[in-house]
C-alpha positions as CSV (number, residue, x, y, z in Angstrom):
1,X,53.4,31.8,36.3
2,X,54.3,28.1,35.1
3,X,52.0,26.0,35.0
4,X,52.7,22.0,34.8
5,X,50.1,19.4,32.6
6,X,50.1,16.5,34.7
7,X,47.5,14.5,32.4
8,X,47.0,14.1,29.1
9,X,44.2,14.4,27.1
10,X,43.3,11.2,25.4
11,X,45.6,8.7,26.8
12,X,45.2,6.5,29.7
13,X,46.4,8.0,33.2
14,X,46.9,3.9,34.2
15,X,49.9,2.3,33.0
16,X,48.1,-0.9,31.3
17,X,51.1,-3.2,30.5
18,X,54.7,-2.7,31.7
19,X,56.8,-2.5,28.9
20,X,59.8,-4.9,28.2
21,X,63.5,-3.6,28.9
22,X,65.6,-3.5,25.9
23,X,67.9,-6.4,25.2
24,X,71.5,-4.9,24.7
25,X,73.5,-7.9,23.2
26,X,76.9,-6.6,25.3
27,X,77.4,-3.6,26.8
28,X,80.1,-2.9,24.3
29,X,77.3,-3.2,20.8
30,X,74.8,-0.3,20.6
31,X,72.3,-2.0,17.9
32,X,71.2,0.5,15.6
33,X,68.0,0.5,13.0
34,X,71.0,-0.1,10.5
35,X,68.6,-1.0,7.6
36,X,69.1,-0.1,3.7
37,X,72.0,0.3,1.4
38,X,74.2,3.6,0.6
39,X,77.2,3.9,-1.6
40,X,80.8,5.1,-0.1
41,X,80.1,8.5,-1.6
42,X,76.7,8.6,-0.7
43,X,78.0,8.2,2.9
44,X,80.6,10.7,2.8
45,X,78.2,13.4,1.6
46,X,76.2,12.6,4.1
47,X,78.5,12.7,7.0
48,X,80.3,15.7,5.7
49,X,77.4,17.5,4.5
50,X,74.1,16.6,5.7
51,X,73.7,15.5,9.2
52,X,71.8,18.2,10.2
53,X,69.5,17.7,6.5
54,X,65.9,16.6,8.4
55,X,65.1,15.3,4.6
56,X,68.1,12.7,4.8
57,X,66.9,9.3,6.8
58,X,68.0,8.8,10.4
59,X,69.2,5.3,9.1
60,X,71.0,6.8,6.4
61,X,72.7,9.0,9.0
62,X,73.4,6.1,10.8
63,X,74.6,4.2,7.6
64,X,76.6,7.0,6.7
65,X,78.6,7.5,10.2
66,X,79.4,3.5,10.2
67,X,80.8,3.2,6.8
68,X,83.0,6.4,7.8
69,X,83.7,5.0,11.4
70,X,85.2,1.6,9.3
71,X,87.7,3.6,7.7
72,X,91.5,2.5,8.3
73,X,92.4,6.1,8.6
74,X,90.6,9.4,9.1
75,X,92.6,11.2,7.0
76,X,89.9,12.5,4.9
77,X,87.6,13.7,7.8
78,X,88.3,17.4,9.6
79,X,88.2,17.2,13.2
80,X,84.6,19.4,13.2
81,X,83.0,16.8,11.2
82,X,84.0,14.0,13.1
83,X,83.1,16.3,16.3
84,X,79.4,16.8,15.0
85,X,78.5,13.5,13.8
86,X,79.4,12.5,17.6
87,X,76.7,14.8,18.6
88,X,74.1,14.4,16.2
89,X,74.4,10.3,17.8
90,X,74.0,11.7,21.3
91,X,71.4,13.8,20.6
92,X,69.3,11.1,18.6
93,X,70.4,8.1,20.5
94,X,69.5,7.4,24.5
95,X,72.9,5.7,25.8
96,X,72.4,4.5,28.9
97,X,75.8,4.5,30.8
């Protein structure tokens, strides 16, 4: 048998205020937290490495798969890598399309 919590405990059943819709500057620019500093190496060990590391920063992640993503080429970065990073964004990230 499943049974489904349609209240919770604590929290108002009432929505109070509606909330404001994000502002997307184009539908092209995804803003991301982007906030803090990491090195070239510290980004490619991170994107290479440690995506899936729940001690690294989500900004760091974030840091680390825009510094890569500038890259002229992608010479250095195996098909698998590039593949998870892309799903480690859409699993942390709500694109709406």
């Amino acid at each position: 048998m499943i049974t489904l919590q349609t209240q919770m405990d604590g929290f108002p059943q009432e929505i109070i205020e509606e909330p404001e819709p994000a502002v997307i500057p184009s539908p092209a620019v995804i803003p991301f937290p982007c906030t803090g500093n990491l090195s070239l190496g510290q980004a490619v060990g991170i994107f290479k490495y440690r995506m899936d590391d729940e001690t690294v920063p989500i900004w760091a992640k974030v840091l680390a798969i825009e510094k890569i993503s500038s890259f002229e080429t992608l010479n250095g970065v195996t098909k698998d890598e590039l593949q998870h990073a892309l799903q480690w964004l859409f699993e942390h990230y709500q694109f709406d399309v």
